[in-house]
PARONU-549155 format. One record per residue (C-alpha): residue in one letter; z negated, y negated, x negated. Coordinates in Angstrom, 3 decimals, padded with zeros to 6 digits. Example, Ala and Ser with C-alpha at 12.3 -4.5 7.8 and 13.67 -1.06 7.14 Angstrom:
<rs>
res=a | Z=-007.800 | Y=004.500 | X=-012.300
res=s | Z=-007.140 | Y=001.060 | X=-013.670
</rs>
This chain:
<rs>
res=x | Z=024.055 | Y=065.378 | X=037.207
res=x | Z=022.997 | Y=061.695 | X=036.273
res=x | Z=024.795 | Y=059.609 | X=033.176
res=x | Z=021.879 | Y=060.975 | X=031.293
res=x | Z=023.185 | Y=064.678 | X=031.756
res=x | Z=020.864 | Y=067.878 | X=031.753
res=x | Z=018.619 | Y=068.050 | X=028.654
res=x | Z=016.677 | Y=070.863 | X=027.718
res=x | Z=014.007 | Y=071.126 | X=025.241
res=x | Z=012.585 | Y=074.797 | X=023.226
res=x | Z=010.351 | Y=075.583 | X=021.199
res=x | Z=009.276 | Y=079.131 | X=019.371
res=x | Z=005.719 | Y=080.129 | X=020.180
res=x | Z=005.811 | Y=081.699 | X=016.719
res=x | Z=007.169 | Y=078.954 | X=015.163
res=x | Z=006.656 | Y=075.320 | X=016.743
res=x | Z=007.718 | Y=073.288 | X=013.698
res=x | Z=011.748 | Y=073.860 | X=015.103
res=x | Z=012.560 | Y=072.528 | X=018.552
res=x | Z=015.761 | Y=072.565 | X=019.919
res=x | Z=017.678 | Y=070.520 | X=022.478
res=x | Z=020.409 | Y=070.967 | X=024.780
res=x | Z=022.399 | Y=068.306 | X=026.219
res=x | Z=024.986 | Y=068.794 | X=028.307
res=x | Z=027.818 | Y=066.368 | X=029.971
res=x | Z=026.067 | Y=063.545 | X=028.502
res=x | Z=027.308 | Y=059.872 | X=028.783
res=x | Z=023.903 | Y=058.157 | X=027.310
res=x | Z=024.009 | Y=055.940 | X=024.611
res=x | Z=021.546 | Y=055.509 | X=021.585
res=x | Z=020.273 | Y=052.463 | X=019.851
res=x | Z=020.405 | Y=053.489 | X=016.271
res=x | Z=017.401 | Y=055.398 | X=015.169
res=x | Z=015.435 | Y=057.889 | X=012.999
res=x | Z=013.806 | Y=060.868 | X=012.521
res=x | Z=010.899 | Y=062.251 | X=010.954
res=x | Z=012.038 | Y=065.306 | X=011.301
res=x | Z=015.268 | Y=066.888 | X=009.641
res=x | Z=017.966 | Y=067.373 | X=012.181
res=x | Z=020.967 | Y=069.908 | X=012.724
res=x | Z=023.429 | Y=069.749 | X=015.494
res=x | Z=026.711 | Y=070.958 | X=016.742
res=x | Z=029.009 | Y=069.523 | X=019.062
res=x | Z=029.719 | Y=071.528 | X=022.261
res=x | Z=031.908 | Y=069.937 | X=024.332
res=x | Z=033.823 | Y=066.469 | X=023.716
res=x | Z=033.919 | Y=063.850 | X=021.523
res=x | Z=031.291 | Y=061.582 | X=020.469
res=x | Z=031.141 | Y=058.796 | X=017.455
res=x | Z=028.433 | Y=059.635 | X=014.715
res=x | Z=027.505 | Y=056.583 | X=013.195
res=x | Z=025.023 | Y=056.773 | X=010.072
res=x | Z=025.114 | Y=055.256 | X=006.523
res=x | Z=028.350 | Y=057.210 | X=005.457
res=x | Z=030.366 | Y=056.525 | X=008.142
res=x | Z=031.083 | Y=055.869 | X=010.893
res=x | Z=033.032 | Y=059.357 | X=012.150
res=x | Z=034.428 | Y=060.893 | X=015.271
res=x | Z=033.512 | Y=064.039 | X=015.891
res=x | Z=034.408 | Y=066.725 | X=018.324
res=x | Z=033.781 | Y=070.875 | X=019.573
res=x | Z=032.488 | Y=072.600 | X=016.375
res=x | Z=031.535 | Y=069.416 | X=014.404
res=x | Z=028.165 | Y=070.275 | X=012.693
res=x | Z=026.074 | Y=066.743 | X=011.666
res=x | Z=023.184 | Y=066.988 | X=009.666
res=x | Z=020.660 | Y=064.278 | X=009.372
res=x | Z=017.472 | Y=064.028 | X=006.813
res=x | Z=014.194 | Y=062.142 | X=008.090
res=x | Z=014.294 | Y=058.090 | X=008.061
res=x | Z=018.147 | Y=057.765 | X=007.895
res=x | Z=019.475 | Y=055.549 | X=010.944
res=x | Z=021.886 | Y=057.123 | X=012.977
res=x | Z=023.412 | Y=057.011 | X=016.224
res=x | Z=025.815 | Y=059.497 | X=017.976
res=x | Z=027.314 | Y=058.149 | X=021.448
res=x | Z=030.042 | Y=059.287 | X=023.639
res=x | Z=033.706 | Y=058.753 | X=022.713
res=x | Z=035.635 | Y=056.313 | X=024.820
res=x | Z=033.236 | Y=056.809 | X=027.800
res=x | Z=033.753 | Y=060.747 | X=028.228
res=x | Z=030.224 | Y=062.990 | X=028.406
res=x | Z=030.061 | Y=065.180 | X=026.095
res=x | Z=027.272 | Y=068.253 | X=024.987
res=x | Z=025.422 | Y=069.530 | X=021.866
res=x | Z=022.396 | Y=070.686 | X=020.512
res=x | Z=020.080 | Y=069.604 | X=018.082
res=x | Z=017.349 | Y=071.104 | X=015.738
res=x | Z=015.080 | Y=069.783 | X=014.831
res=x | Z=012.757 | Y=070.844 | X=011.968
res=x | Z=009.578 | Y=069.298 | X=010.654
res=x | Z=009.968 | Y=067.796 | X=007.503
res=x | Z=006.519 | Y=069.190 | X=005.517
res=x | Z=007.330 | Y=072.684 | X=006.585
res=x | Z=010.454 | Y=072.757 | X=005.138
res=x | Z=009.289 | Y=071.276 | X=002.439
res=x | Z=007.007 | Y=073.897 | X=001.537
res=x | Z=009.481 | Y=076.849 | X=002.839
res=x | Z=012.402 | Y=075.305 | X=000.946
res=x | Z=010.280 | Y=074.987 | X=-002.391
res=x | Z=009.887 | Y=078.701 | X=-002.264
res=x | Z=013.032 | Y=079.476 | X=-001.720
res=x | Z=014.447 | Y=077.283 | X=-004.235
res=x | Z=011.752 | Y=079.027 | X=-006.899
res=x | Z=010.712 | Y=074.971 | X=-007.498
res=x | Z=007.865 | Y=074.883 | X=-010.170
res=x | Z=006.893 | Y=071.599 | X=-008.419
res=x | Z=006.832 | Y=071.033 | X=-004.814
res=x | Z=010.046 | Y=069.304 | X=-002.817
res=x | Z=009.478 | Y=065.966 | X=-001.334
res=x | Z=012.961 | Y=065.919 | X=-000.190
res=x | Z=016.387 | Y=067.542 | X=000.791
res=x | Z=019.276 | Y=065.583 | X=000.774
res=x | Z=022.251 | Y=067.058 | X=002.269
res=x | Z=025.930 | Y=066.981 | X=000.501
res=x | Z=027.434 | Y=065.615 | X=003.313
res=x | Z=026.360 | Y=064.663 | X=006.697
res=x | Z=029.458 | Y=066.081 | X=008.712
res=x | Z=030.835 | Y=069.919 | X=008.722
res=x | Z=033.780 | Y=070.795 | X=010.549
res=x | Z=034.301 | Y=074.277 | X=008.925
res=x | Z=034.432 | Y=077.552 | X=011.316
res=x | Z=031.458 | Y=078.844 | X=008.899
res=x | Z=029.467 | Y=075.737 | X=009.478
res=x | Z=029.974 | Y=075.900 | X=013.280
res=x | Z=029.288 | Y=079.890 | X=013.485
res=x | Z=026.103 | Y=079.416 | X=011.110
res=x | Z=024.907 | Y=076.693 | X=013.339
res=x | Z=025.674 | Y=078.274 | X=016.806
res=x | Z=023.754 | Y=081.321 | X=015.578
res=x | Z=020.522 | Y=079.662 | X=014.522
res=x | Z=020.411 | Y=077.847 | X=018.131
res=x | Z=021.100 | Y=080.535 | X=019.848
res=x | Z=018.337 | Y=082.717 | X=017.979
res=x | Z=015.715 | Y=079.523 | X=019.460
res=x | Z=017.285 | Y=079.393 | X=022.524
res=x | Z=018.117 | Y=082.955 | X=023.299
res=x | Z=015.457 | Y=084.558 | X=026.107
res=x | Z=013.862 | Y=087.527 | X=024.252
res=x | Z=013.316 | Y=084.623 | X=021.124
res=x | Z=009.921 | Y=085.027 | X=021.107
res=x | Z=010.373 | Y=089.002 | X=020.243
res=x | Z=011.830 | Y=087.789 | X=016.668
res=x | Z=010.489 | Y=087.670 | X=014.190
res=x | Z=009.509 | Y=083.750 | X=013.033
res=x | Z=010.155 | Y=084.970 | X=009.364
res=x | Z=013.325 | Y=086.306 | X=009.429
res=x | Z=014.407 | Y=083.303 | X=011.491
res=x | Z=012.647 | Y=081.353 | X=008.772
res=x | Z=014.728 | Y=082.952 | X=005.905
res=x | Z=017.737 | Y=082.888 | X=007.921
res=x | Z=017.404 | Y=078.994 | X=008.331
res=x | Z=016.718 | Y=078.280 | X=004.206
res=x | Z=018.894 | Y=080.878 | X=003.225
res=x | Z=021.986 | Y=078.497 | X=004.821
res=x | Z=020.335 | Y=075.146 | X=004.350
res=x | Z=020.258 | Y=076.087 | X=000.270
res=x | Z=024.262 | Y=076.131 | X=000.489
res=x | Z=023.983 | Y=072.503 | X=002.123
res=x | Z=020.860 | Y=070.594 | X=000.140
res=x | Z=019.872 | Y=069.737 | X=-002.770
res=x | Z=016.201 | Y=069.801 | X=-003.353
res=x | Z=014.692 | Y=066.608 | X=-004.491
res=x | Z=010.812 | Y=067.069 | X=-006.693
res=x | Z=008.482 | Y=063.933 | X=-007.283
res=x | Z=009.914 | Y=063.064 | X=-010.537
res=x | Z=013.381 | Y=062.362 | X=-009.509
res=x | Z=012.222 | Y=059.619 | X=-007.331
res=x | Z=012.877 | Y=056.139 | X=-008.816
res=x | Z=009.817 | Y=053.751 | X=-009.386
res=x | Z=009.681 | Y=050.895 | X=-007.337
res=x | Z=009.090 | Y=047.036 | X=-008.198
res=x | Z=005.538 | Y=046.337 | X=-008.296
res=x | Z=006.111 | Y=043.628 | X=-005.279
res=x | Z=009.276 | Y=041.476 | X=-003.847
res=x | Z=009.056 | Y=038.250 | X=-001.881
res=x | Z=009.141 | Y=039.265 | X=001.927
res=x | Z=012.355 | Y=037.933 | X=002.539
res=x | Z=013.707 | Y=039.714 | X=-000.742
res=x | Z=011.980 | Y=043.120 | X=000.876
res=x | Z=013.389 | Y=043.033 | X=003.990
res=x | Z=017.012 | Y=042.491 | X=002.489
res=x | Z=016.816 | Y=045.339 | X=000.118
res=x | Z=014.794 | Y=047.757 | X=002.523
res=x | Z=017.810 | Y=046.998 | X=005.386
res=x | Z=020.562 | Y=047.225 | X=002.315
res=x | Z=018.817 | Y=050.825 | X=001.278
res=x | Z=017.659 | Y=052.400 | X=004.519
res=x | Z=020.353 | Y=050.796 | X=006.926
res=x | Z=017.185 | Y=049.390 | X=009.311
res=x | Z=014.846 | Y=046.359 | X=008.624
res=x | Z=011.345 | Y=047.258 | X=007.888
res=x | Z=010.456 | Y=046.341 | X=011.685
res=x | Z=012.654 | Y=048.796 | X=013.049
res=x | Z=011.846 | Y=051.171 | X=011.149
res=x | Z=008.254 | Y=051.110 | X=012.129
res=x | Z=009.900 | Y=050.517 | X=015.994
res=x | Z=011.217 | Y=054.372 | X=015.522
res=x | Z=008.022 | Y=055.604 | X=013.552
res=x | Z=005.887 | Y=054.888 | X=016.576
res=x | Z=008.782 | Y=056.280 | X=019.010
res=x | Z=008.791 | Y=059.601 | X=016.620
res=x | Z=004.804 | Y=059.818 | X=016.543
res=x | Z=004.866 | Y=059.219 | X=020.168
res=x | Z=007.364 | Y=062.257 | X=020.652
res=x | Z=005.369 | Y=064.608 | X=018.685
res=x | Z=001.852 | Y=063.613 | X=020.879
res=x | Z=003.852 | Y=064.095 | X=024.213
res=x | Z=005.935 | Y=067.213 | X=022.820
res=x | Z=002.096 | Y=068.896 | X=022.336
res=x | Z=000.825 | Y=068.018 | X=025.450
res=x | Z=-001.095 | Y=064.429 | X=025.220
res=x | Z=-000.506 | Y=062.704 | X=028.336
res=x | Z=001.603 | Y=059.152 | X=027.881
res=x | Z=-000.604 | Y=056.857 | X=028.417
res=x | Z=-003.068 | Y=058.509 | X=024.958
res=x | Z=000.609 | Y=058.865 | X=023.276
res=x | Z=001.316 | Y=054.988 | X=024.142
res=x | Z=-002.348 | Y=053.830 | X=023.168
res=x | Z=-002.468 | Y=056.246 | X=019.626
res=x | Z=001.026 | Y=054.686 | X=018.574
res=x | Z=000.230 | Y=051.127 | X=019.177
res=x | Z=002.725 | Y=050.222 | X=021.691
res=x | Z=001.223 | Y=047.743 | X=024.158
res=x | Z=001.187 | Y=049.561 | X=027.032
res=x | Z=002.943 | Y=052.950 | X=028.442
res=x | Z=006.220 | Y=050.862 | X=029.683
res=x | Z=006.640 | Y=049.137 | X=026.737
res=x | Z=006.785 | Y=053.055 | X=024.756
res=x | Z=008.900 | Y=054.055 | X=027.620
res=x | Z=011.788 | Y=051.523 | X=027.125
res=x | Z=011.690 | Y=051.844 | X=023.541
res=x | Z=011.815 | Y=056.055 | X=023.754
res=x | Z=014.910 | Y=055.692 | X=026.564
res=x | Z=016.513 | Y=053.720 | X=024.507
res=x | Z=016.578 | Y=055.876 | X=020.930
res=x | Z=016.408 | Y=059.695 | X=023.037
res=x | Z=018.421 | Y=058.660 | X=026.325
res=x | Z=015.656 | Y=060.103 | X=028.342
res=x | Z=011.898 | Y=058.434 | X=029.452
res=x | Z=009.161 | Y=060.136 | X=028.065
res=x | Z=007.632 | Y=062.015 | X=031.450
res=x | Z=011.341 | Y=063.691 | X=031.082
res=x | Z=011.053 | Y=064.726 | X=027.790
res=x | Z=007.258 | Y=065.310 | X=028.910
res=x | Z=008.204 | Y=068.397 | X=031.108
res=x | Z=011.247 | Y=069.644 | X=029.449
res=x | Z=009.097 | Y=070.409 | X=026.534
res=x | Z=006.451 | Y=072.138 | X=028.715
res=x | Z=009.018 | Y=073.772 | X=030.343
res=x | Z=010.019 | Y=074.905 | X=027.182
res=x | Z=007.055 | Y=076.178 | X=025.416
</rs>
């Protein structure tokens, strides 16, 4: 097993907006990053530091983090020891729409914040553990993707709050560039270039994850060529591309 440790990536024929990952006895560190996708982890195995805009915290076995699309975050091994979890993550627009139904919304969610970031609570950790294992499990694609569906809203309404158009502050009409880039990096925790840096990594992720080859994912994202994607993607998902290439094949 390399620094990088085993990673393993699944996906639900039935329903391919949640994909999993494993990662196990892991000693990679991440540059801090985003998501476009809304992500739910638990920590199997030792101790990592989960850095995002309300912390930074340690957290260990049974720690459950929860992370909503576009806020930076990084989670590395503690004091140089591997460590294992896994990850879900869901596709933002899909929840959306299965969240606003749940929620009996009589205007469509743009947003879910979470109430806090970090669970340690044997609840938490059991709730977690169970949706994994229901997308990781072999006979997964015998369940049904509905009642895995309701199963999934039915704990994420005890940990969101839904957010509708109308509670979204206006903005300015402009700001000096300078002025931007000091309150987008104040607000979001990234400057406006990184931010974009991670957009392309996380459109480049979703091409490869459905089967474009690297080069078309490197040329559609508008990184200069496919080794300038891959040292960006290693360095925000601790694995090159072709990796996470034919783990999600081998996942499918």
């Amino acid at each position: 097993m390399t620094a990088e440790g085993s990673h393993r990536i699944t996906r639900l024929a039935g329903m391919p907006a949640v994909t999993l990952r494993v990662t196990e006895g892991s000693l990679a560190c991440y540059r801090t990053h985003t998501h476009q996708e809304y992500s739910v982890g638990v920590v199997d195995a030792g101790e990592a530091v989960f850095d995002h805009p309300g912390g930074p915290h340690k957290v260990s076995a049974g720690a459950v983090v929860l992370i909503e699309p576009g806020v930076p975050h990084s989670c590395n091994p503690f004091s140089g020891s591997p460590w294992s979890y896994r990850m879900l993550f869901i596709e933002a627009d899909w929840l959306h729409r299965l969240m606003a139904t749940h929620f009996e919304r009589a205007h469509p969610l743009v947003a879910l914040r979470f109430h806090t970031r970090r669970l340690t609570t044997p609840a938490a950790t059991a709730q977690v553990d169970q949706l994994c294992r229901a997308v990781d499990h072999t006979n997964a694609k015998d369940l049904a993707a509905e009642r895995l569906a309701q199963q999934l809203c039915h704990w994420l309404r005890t940990v969101t709050e839904p957010e509708a158009p109308a509670d979204r502050p206006s903005l300015p009409a402009a700001l000096a560039p300078a002025t931007f880039i000091l309150r987008f990096k104040a607000a979001v925790g990234v400057t406006p270039g990184e931010f974009l840096r991670d957009r392309q990594i996380n459109g480049a992720r979703q091409l490869i994850a459905s089967g474009v080859n690297l080069a078309d994912a490197a040329y559609a994202m508008g990184f200069a060529d496919q080794a300038h994607m891959q040292r960006a993607f290693k360095a925000r998902h601790a694995m090159t591309p072709g990796r996470f290439a034919r783990r999600a094949a081998q996942g499918t």
